[in-house]
N, C-alpha and C positions, 0 to 999 in steps of 0.2 A: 532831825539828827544834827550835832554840833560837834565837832571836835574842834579841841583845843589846844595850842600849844604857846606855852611859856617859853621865856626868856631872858634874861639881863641881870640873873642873880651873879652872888659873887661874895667876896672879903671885902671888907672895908671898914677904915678906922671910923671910932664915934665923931659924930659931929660930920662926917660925911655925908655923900646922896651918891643912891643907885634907881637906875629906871627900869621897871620892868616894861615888859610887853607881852601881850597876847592875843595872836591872832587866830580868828576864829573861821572855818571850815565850815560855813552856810548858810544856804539861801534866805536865811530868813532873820540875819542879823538887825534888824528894820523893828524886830519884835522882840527881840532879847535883852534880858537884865543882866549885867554884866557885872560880876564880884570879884574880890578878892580878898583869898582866906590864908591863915598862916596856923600854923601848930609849931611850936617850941616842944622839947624833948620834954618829956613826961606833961606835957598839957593839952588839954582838947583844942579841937579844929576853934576858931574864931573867926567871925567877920570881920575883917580890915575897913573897907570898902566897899560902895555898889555905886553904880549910878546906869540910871534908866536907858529906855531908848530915845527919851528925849531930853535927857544928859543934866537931869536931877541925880544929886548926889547926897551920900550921908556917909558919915565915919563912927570906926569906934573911936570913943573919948581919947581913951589912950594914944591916937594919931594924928586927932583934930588939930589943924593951923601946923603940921609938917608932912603929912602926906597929901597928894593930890591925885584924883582920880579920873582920868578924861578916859572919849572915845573916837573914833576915828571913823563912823558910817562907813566912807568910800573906799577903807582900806579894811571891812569888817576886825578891824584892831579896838584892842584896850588898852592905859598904857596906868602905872602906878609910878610917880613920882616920889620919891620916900627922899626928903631933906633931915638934915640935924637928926642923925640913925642914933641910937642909943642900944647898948650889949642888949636889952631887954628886946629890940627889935631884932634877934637871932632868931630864926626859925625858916622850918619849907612853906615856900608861900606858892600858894595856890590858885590859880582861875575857874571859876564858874561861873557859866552861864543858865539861865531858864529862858523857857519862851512862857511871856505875861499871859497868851493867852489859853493858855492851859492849864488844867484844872486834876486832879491835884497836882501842885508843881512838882517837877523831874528836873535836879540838878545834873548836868553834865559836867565834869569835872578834867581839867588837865593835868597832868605829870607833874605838878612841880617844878620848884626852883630853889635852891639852898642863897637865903644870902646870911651871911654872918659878919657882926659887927664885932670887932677886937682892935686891941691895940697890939 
């Protein structure tokens, strides 16, 4: 079992940076793959980010060289660094995690976070 909760969305002008956070609610975060997902209004869920439990990382294109994805083992935290935000990067952004070693995988998912880019 995993629960999660988000944090650190917000407004912010382009060319901005917001940090999210998400801390996660168990014992087994040692084994957990750690994502984050966004959906903009009228578009489907997308993968932002992941990075492992041994803190291998991958991005979508669309984010590569201005978001940054770390973890934090002793704090079972994730955090998303988003620099140089662009209106395109509006949307509810979301954390999930799986555990690697289960079969078929079971996303567990957190509440959300609104951030929106505007001038």
């Amino acid at each position: 079992q995993v629960q999660l909760v988000e944090s650190g969305g917000g407004l912010v002008q382009p060319g901005g940076s917001l940090r999210l956070s998400c801390a996660a609610s168990t014992g087994i975060f040692g084994f957990v793959v750690m994502e984050w997902y966004r959906q903009a209004p009228g578009k489907e869920r997308e993968v932002v980010a992941t990075v492992t439990p041994g803190s291998s990382t991958a991005y979508a294109d669309s984010v590569k060289g201005r978001f940054t994805i770390s973890r934090d083992n002793s704090k079972s935290t994730v955090y998303l660094q988003m620099n140089s935000l662009k209106p395109d990067d509006t949307a509810v952004y979301y954390c999930s995690a799986y555990d690697m070693r289960v079969a078929p995988r079971y996303n567990y998912w957190g509440q959300g976070t609104q951030v929106t880019v505007s001038s």
